[in-house]
N, C-alpha and C positions, 0 to 999 in steps of 0.2 A: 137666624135661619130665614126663609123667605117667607114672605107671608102671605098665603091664596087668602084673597080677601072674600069674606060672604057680602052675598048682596047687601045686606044691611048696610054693609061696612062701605061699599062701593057706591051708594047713594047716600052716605053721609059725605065719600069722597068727593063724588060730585058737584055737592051741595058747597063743600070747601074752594070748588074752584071757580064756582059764580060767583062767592062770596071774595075771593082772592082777587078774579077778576077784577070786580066792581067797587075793590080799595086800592087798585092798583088806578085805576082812571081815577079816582080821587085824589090819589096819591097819595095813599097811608098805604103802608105796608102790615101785613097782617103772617103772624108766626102760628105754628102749631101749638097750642098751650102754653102762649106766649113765649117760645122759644127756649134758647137753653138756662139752667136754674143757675142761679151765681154759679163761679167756681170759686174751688176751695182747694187749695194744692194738696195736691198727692202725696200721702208719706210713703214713697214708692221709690227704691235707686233702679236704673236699668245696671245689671250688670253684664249680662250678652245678648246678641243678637246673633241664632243659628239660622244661615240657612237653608231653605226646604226645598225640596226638587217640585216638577210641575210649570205648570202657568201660574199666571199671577189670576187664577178667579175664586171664585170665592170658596172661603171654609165654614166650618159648622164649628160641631162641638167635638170637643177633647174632653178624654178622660185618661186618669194617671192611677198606674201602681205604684207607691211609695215605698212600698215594701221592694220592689226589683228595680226601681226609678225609670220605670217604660209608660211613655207617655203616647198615647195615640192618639191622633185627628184628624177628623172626619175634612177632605179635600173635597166637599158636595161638587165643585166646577169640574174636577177634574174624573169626578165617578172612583178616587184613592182613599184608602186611610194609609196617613203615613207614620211609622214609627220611630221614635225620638227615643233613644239614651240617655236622659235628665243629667245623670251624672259623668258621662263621658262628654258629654254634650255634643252629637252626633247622632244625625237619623242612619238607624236601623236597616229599615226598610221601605218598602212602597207594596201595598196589598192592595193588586188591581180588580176589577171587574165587580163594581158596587154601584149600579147605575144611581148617579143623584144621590150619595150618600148624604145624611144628615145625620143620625142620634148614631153614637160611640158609648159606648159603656165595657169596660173593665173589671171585670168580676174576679180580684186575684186567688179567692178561695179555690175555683176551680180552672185557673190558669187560663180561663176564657177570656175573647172580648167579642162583644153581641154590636154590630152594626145593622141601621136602617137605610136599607137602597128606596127611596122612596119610588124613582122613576118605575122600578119595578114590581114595589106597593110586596116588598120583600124583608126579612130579618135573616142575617146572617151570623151563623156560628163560627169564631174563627179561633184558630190553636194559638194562645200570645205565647209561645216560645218560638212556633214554627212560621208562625205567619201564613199557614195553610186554612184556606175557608173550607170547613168540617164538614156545614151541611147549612140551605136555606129552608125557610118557611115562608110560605103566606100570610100578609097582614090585610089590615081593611085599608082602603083610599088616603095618599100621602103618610107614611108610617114616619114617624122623625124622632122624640124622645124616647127614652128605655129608662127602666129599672128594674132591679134586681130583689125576686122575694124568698129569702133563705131558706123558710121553713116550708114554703111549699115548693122550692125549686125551679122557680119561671121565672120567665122575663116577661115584661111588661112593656107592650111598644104602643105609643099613643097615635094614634091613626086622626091626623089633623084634619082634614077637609073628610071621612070618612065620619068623623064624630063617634069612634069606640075606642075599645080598648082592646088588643089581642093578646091572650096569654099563652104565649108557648112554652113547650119543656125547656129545661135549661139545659140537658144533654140529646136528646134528640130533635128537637125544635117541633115536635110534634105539638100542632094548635088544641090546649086544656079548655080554652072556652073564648069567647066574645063580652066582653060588658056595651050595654051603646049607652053614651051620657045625653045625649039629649039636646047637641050643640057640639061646636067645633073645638075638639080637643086641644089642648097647651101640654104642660108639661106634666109627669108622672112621680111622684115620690114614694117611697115604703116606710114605714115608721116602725123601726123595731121594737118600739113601747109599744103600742097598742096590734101590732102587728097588720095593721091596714093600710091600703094604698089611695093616697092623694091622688085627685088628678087635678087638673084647672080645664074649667070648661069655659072656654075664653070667650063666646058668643053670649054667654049668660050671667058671667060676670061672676062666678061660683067656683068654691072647689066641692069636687064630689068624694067623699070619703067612701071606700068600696071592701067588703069586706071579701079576703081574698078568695076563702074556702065555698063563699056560698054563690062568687062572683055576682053580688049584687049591692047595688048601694044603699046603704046605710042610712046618710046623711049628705044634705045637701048646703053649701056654709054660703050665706051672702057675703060680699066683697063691697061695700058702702066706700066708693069713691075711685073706685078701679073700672078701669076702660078697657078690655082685653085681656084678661090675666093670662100671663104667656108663661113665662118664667116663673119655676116654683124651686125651693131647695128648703130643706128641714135642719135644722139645729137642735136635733132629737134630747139632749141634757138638759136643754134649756126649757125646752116644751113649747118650740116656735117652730111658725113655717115663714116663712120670706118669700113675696110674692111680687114679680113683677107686673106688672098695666103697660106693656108699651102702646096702646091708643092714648093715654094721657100721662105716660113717663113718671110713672106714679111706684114707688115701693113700699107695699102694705106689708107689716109686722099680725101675726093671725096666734095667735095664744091657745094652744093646742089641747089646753083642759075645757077653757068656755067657747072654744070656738069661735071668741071673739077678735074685731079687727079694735087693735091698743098699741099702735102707731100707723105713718102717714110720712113718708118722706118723697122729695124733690129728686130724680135721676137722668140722667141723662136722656135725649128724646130717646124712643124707638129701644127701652131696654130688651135685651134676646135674653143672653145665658148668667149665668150663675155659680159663683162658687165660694164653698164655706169652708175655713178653715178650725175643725173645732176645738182645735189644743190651742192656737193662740186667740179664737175666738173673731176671726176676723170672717167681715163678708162682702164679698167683690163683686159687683153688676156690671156687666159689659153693657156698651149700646150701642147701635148697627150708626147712631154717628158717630162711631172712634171715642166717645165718654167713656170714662168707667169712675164708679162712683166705689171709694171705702169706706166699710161702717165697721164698728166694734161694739159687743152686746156685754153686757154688766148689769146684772140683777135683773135678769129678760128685759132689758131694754136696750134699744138700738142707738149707735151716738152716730152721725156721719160725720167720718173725720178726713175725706177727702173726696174731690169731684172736677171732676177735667177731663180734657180730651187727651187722650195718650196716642194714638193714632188713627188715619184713616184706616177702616176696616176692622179695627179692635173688637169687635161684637163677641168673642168665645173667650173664657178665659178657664184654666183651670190652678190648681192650688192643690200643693205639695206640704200635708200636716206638720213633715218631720224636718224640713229644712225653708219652711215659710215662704219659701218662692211661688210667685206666680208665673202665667205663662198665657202667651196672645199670642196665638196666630195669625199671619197680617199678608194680603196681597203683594203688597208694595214695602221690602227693607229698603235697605244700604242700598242702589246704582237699582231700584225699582222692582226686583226678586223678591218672590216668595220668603218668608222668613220667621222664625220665630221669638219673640221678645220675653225673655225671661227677667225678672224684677223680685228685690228684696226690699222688705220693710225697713224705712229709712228709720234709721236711730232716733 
């Protein structure tokens, strides 16, 4: 997704390019955290490549029913979410009028899927059989990730440059309350163990743990070695959270009983999205340079067992529990159209 950078962040950029500048008349070339981290090949086959209607600009995030094989994604260039047949292997549809969409999320319990129009700082209810937008709501400043909280019925949409949190119903989208974190929001998770919701407050380098009924937080978790935390996703059996840093392309493992960070790995630059498969136990980091990095967790620990660039624009990926396929949405396929790259775990 794009990233409104805060002043901070905008005079460390600064700072990067008198520094770039003045190794460049030296004649050393100087990379972002030293550039990309070895690669390590992919246990990844591509078996198709669909393609998707639109321009070729850019996409967000997808989210999939496994249970109906209906995959949607978030087209942010095009203001679309487009819908994808997993198993026919054929889009659906095209679900117009989502200024600047970013965050997708698919709730197949109630046959919903909840999109964020950010341009219009909007969350949207939409029917995933009909592909009719039900009803919008109000969010706070740039709305972009969702989640979904069962027991109390809401959605959770993180309001990035707004720096809160807005909880609306999950059948009428009517706004339940505000959390503010205290910094610029990243990504949002629900943890059906402890029945709390993750956020990443990426300008402080923390996740905020928020307790959902009293909408206030809890607990605040330092991140020792993360620049940004953008990207979050939980492996709730395991009792992990996975935490992207795309300022230093960094993936933190966070131990969900001590709240401690008990690994540290190398990803591609500029990690976005996220996706966890928990039957085979696999974990996939896209990164806005076309990386995408694979891990596999065994005794809560994280192994990385693949890291490369798979193509330009790869930043979204999502992942199918029941048939292990992944899935990239990409500006640029086959003769330079929009497309989507569906991949299996190589033997």
């Amino acid at each position: 997704m794009i990233r409104r950078r805060s002043p901070r962040a905008l005079l460390a950029l600064a700072a990067g390019l008198v520094l770039a500048i003045a190794a460049a008349v030296a004649g050393v070339t100087l990379t972002r955290d030293g550039g990309q981290p070895s690669k390590v090949a992919l246990p990844l086959r591509l078996v198709k490549e669909i393609s998707l209607p639109g321009d070729s600009s850019r996409f967000d995030y997808a989210s999939l029913d496994p249970g109906r094989g209906l995959l949607f994604i978030a087209h942010l260039g095009a203001s679309q979410v487009i819908e994808v047949d997993t198993r026919a292997d054929k889009v659906v549809r095209t679900i117009y009028d989502l200024p600047g969409v970013h965050g997708v999320l698919v709730v197949p319990a109630l046959h919903r899927v909840y999109a964020t129009a950010s341009d219009a700082n909007q969350v949207a209810a939409i029917d995933e059989t009909t592909g009719k937008v039900l009803h919008r709501g109000p969010t706070g400043d740039t709305p972009d990730g969702l989640a979904y909280d069962p027991v109390h019925h809401t959605v959770w949409t993180t309001n990035e440059t707004g720096g809160s949190e807005t909880v609306v119903d999950a059948t009428t989208g009517a706004v339940r309350g505000t959390v503010t974190l205290g910094g610029e929001a990243g990504n949002v998770a629900y943890d059906p163990t402890t029945r709390q919701m993750l956020v990443d407050v990426q300008t402080r380098n923390e996740l905020a743990v928020i307790d959902p009924a009293a909408l206030r937080i809890t607990r605040r978790v330092s991140l020792p070695g993360c620049d940004h935390d953008h990207g979050l996703i939980l492996a709730p059996a395991d009792r992990l959270a996975f935490v992207a840093c795309d300022g230093n392309a960094r993936l933190l493992t966070v131990d969900l009983n001590t709240w401690h960070v008990t690994g540290t790995d190398r990803v591609g630059q500029d990690p976005d999205v996220l996706a966890y498969d928990p039957v085979a136990r696999h974990l996939y980091v896209a990164a806005e340079s076309g990386w995408v990095t694979t891990a596999d967790t065994h005794d809560r620990h994280l192994t990385v067992t693949g890291r490369a660039h798979l193509a330009d624009g790869a930043h979204v990926v999502a992942v199918d529990s029941t048939t292990h396929r992944s899935y990239y949405p990409i500006p640029h396929g086959t003769g330079g159209h929009p497309a989507l790259l569906v991949y299996q775990p190589a033997p």
